[in-house]
C-alpha positions in Angstrom: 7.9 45.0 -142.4 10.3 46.6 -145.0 11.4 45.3 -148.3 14.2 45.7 -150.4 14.7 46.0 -154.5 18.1 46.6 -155.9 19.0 47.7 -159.5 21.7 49.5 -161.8 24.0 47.1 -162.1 25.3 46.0 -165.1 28.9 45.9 -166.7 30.7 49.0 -166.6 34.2 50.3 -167.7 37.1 50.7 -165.1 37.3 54.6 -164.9 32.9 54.8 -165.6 30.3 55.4 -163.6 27.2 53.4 -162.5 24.3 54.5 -159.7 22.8 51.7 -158.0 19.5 52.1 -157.0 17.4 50.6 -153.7 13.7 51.0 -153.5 12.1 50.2 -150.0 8.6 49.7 -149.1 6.3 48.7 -146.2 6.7 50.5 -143.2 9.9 52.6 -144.7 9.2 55.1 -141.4 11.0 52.8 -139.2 13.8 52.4 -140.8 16.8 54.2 -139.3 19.9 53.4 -141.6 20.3 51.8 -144.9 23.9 50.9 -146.2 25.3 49.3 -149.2 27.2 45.9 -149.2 29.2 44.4 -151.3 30.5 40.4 -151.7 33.1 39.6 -154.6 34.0 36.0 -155.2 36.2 34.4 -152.7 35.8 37.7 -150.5 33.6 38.5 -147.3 30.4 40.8 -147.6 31.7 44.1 -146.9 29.9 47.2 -145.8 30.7 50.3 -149.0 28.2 52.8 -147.6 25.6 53.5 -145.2 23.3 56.4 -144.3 21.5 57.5 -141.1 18.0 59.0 -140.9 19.3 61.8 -139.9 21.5 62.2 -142.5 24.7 60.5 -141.4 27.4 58.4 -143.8 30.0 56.4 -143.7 32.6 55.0 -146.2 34.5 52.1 -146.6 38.4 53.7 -147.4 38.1 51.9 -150.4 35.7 53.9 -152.1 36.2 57.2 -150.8 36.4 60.2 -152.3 34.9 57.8 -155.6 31.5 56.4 -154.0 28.4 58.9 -152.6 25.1 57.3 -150.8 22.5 59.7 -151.0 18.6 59.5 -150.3 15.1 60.5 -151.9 12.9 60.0 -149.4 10.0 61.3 -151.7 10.7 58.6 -153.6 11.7 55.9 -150.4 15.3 55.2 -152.1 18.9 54.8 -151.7 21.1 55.6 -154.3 25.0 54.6 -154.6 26.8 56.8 -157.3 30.1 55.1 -158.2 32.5 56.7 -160.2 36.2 56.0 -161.3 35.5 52.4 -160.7 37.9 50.0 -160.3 37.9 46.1 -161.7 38.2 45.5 -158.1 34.7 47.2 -157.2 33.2 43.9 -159.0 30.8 42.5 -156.8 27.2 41.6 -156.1 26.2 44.3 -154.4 23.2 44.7 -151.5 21.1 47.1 -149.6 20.5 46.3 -146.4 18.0 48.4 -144.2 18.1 48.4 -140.4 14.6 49.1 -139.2 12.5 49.0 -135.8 10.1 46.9 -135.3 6.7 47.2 -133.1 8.3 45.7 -130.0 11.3 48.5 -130.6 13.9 45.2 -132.1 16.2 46.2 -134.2 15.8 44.2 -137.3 17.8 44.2 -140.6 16.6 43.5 -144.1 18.5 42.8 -147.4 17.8 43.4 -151.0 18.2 40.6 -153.7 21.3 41.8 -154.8 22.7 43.4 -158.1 26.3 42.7 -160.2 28.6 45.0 -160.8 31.0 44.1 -163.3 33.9 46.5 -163.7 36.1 45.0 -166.9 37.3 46.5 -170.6 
C-alpha cells in the first residue's frame, strides 16, 4: 500500500523555475521507481521523468538538459526541478510510483495531480 501527494505547482514565468514535490507513504520500501507524468489539454499523459531505486533516470527529450528528478529518501520524496520552462511545459502534472506488492505484483500508484502554468 503506497500513497501519493503532489505539490509545487502553481503559475510560473516561461524562462522560471518551479520544483514539484511528491511525498509517498505506506509501505515506501517496495517501491522500485517513481516517475513524473505530465497531461496538457488535448494531449496524451506523457512520462517527463523517472527514477530507479537504485538511482537510475530517464528523460523525456523534451525536457532535457532543463528538468532533474532527484530523491530524499530521508524524507520519502521525489522532487522535479524545472527550469527555463517553456509555455508548452503547461500541464497537470503526476507522480506515479511503481511498487511490489506482497504476492511480488507489480502495481502502480498515482498522485492527485498538480498544474503547472507556464504564461507572462
Amino acid at each position: 500500500q503506497v500513497q501519493l501527494v503532489e505539490s509545487g505547482g502553481g503559475l510560473v514565468q516561461p524562462g522560471g523555475s518551479l520544483r514539484l514535490s511528491c511525498v509517498a507513504s505506506g509501505n515506501i520500501f517496495s517501491i522500485y521507481a517513481t516517475g513524473w507524468y505530465r497531461q496538457a489539454p488535448g494531449k496524451q499523459r506523457e512520462l517527463v521523468a523517472a527514477i530507479t531505486r537504485g538511482g537510475s533516470t530517464n528523460y523525456a527529450d523534451s525536457v532535457k538538459g532543463r528538468f532533474t528528478i532527484s530523491r530524499d529518501n530521508a524524507k520519502n520524496t521525489v522532487y522535479l526541478q524545472m527550469n527555463s520552462l517553456k509555455p508548452e511545459d503547461t500541464a497537470v502534472y503526476y507522480c506515479k510510483a511503481n511498487y511490489y506488492a506482497d504476492s511480488s505484483r507489480s502495481l502502480g500508484v498515482w498522485g492527485q495531480g498538480t498544474l503547472v502554468t507556464v504564461s507572462s
